[in-house]
MDAnalysis code that builds the backbone (N, CA, C; Angstrom):
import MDAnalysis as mda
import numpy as np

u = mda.Universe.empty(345, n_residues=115, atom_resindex=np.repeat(np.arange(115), 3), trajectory=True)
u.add_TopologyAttr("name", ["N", "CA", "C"] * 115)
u.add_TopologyAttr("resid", np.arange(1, 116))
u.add_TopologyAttr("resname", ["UNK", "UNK", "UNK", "UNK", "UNK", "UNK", "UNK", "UNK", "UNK", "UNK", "UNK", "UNK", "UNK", "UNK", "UNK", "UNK", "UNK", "UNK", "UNK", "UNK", "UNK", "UNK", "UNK", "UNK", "UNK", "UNK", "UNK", "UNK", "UNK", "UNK", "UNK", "UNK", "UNK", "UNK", "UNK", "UNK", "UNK", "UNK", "UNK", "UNK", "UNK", "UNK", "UNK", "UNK", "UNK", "UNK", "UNK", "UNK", "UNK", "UNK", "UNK", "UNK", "UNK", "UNK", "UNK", "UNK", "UNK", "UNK", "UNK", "UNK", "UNK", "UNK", "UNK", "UNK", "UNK", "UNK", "UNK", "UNK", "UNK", "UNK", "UNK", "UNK", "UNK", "UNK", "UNK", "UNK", "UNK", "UNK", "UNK", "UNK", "UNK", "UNK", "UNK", "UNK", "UNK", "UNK", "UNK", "UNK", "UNK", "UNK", "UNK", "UNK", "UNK", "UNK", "UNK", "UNK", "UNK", "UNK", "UNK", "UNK", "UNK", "UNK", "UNK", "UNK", "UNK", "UNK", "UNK", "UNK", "UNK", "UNK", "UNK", "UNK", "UNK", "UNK", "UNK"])
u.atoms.positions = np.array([
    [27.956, 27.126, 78.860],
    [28.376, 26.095, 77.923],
    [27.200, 25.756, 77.008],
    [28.070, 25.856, 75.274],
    [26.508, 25.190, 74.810],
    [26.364, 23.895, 74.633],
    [24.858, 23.521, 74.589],
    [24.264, 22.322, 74.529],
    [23.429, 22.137, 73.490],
    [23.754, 20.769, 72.690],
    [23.314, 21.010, 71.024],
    [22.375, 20.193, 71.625],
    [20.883, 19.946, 70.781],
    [20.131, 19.649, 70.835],
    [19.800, 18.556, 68.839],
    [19.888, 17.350, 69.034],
    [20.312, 16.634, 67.739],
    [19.214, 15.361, 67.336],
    [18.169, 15.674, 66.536],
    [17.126, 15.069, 66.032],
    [17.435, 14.225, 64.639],
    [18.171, 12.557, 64.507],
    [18.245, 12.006, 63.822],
    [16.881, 11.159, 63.215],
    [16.456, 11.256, 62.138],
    [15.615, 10.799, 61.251],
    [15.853, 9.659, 60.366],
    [15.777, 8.243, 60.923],
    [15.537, 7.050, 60.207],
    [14.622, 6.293, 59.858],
    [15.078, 5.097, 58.622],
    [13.923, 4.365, 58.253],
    [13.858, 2.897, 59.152],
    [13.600, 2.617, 60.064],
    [13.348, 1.708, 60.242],
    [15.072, 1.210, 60.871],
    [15.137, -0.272, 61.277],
    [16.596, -0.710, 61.814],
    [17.590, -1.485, 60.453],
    [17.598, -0.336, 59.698],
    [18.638, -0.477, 58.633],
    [19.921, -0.659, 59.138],
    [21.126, -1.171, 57.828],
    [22.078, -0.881, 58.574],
    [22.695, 0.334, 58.537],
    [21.660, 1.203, 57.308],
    [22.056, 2.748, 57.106],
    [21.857, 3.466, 58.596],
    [20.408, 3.369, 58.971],
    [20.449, 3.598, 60.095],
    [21.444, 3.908, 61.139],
    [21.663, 2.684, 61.257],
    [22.285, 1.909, 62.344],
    [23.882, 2.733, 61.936],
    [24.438, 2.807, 61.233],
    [25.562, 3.456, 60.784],
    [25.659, 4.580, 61.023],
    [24.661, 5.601, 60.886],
    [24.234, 6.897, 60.862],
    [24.280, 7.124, 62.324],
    [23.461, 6.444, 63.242],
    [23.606, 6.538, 64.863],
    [25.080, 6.482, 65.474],
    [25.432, 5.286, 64.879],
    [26.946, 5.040, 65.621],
    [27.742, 6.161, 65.262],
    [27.770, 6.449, 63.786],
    [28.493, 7.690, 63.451],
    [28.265, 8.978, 64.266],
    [26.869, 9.217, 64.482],
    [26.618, 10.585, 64.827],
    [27.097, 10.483, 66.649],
    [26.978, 9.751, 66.888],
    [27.100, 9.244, 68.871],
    [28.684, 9.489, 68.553],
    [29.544, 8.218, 67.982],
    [30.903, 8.853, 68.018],
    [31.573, 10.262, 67.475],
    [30.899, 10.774, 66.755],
    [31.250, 12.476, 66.692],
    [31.011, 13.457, 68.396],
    [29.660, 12.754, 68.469],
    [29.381, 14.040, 69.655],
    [30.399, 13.335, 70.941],
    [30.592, 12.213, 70.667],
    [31.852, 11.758, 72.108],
    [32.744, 12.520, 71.817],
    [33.350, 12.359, 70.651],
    [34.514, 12.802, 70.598],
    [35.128, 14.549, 70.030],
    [33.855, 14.922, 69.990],
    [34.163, 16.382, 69.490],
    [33.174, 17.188, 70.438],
    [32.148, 16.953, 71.214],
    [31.092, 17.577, 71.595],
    [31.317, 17.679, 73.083],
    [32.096, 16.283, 73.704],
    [32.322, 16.263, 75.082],
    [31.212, 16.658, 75.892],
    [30.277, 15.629, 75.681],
    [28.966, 15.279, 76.569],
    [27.946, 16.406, 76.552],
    [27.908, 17.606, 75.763],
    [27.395, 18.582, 75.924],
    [26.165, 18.845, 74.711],
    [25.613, 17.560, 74.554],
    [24.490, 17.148, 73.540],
    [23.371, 16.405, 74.017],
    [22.165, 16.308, 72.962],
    [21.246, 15.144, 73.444],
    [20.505, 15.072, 71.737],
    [20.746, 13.695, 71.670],
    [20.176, 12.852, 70.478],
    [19.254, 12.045, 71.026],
    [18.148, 12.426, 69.715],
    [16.879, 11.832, 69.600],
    [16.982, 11.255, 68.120],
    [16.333, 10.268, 68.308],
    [16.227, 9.546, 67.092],
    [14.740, 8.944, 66.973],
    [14.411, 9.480, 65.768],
    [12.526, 8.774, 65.217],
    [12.731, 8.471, 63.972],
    [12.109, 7.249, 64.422],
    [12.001, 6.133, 63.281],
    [10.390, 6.757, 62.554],
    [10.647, 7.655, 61.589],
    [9.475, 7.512, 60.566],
    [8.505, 6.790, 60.250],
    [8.984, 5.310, 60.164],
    [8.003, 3.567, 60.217],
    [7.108, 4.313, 60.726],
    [7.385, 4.817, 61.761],
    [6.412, 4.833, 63.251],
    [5.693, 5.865, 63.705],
    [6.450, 7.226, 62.964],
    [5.536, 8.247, 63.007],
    [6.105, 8.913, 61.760],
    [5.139, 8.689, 60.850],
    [5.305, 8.768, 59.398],
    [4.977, 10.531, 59.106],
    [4.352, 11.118, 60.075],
    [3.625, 12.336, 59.695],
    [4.700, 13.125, 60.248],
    [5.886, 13.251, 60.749],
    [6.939, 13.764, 61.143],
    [7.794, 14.246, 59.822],
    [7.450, 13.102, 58.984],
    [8.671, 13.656, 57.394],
    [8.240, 14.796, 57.039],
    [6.380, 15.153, 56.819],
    [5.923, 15.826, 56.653],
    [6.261, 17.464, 57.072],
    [5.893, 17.042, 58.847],
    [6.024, 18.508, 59.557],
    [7.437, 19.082, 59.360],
    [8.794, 17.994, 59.224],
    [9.972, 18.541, 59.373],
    [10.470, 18.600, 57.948],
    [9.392, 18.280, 56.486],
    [9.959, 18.354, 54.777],
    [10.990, 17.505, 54.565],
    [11.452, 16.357, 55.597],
    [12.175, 15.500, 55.377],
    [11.971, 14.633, 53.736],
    [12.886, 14.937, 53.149],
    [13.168, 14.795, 51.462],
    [13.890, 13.322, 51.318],
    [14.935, 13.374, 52.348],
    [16.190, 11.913, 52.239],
    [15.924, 11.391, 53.343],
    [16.680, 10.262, 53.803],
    [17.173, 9.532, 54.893],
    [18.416, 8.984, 54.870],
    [19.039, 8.675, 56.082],
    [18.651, 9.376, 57.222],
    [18.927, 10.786, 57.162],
    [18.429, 11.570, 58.035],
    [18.804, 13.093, 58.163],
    [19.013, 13.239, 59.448],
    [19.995, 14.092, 59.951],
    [20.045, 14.622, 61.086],
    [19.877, 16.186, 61.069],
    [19.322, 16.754, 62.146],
    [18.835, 18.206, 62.475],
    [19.033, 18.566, 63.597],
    [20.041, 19.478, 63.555],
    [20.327, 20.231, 64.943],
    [19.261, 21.275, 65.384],
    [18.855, 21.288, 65.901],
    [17.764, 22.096, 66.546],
    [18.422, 23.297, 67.253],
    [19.162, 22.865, 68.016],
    [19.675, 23.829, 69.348],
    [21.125, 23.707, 69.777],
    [21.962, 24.873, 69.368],
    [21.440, 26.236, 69.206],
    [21.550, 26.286, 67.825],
    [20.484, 27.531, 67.791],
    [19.929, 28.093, 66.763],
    [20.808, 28.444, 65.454],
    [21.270, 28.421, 64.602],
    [20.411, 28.420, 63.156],
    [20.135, 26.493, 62.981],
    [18.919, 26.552, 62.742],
    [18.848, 24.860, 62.650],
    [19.180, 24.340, 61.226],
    [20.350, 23.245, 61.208],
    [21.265, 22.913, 60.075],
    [20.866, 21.579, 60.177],
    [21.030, 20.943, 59.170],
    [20.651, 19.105, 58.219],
    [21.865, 18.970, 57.210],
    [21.825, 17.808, 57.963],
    [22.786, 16.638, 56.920],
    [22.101, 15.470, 56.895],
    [22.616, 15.385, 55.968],
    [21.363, 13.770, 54.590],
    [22.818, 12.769, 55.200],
    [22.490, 11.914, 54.903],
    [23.336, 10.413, 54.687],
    [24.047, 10.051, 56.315],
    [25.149, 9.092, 55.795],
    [25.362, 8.210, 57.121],
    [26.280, 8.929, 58.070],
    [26.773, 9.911, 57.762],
    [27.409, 10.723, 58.964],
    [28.683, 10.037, 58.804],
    [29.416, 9.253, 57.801],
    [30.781, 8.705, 58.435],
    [31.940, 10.222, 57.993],
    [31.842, 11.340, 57.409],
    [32.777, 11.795, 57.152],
    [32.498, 12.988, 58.329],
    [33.131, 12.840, 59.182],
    [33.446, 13.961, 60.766],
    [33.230, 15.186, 60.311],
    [34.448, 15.705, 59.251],
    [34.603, 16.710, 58.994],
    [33.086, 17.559, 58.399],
    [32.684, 17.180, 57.710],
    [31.311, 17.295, 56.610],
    [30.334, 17.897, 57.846],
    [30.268, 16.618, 58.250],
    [29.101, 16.516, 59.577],
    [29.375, 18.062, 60.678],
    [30.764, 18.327, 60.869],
    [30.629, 19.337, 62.165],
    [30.634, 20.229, 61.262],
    [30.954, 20.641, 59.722],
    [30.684, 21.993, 59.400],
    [29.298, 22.315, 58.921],
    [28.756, 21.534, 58.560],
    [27.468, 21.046, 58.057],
    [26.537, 21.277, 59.128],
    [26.718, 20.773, 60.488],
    [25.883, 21.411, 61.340],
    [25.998, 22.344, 61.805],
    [27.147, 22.570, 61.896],
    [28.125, 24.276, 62.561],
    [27.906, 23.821, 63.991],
    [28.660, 22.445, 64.176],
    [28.840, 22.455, 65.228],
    [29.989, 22.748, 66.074],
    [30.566, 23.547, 67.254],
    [32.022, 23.635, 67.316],
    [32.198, 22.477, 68.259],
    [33.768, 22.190, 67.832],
    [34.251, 20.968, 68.265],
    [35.092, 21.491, 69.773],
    [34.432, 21.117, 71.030],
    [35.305, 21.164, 72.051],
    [36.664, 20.845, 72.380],
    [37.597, 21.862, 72.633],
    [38.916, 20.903, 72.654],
    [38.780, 20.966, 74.680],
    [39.478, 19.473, 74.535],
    [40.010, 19.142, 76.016],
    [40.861, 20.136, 77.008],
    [41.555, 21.304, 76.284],
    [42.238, 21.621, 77.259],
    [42.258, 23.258, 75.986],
    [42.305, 24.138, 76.959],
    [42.095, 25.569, 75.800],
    [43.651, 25.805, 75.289],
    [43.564, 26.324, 74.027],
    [45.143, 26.472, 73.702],
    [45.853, 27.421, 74.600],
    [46.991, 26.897, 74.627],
    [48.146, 27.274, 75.639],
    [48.054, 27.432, 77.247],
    [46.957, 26.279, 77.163],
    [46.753, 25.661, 78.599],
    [48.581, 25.031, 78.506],
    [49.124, 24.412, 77.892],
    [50.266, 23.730, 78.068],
    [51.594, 24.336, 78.214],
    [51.733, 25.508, 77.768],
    [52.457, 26.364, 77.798],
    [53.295, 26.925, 79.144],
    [54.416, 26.970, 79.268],
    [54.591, 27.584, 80.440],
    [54.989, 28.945, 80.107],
    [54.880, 30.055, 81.158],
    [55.038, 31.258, 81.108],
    [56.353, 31.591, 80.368],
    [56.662, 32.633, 80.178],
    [57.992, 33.674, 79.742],
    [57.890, 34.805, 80.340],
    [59.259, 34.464, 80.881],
    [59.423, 35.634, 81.850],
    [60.394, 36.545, 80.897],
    [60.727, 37.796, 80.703],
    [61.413, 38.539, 79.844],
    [62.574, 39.342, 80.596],
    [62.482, 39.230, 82.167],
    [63.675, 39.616, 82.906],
    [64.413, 38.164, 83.313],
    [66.056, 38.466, 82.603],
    [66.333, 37.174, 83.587],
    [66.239, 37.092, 84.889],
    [66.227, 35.346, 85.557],
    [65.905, 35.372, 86.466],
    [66.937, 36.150, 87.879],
    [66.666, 36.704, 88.838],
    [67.641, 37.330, 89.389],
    [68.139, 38.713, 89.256],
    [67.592, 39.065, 88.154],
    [68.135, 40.313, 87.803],
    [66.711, 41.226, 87.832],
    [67.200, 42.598, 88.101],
    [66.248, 43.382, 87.913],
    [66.166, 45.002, 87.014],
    [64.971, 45.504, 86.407],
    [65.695, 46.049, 85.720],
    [65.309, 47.834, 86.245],
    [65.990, 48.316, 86.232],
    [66.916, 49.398, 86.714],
    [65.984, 51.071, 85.611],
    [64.979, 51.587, 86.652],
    [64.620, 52.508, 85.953],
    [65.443, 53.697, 85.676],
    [65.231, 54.488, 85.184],
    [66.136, 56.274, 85.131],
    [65.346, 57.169, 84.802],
])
């Protein structure tokens, strides 16, 4: 199973920030199904990070892992943007045609009759 690895980049306890987190946490609940880990650095605080990572905007998020490493600028509220943007795939709960019941192609009872 993969496990994304998700480095959000803010200024300080904005409410951009703060928007950007909630957004990005409710995507990976609801599309990622626990199979992530977000970090978040506040720049304020280690300012030489914009540098090493060419951080241009804020906030930014950066998927690290797995590999090709992808960025998105702004607050994360549009889902769609955000999972193609990172290329992240969205887990579904149950695999298609988990729901499905079989088809059988002989009726039942009957059998069919080689020559």
């Amino acid at each position: 199973m993969r496990k994304y690895k998700l480095k959000l980049y803010v200024t300080g306890k904005t409410l951009k920030s703060e928007r950007a987190l909630a957004n990005l946490m409710r995507i990976c609940d609801e599309d990622l199904d626990g199979t992530y880990e977000i970090v978040t650095i506040d720049l304020l605080e280690h300012p030489e990070l914009a540098e090493d990572e060419k951080i241009i905007a804020l906030p930014v998020v950066i998927k690290e892992l797995p590999r090709p490493i992808r960025r998105v600028i702004g607050d994360l509220s549009d889902t769609e943007s955000v999972l193609l943007g990172l290329d992240l795939e969205a887990i579904d709960p149950e695999p298609p045609g988990e729901d499905l019941e079989p088809v059988d192609s002989e009726p039942a009872g009957e059998e069919r009759s080689q020559k």
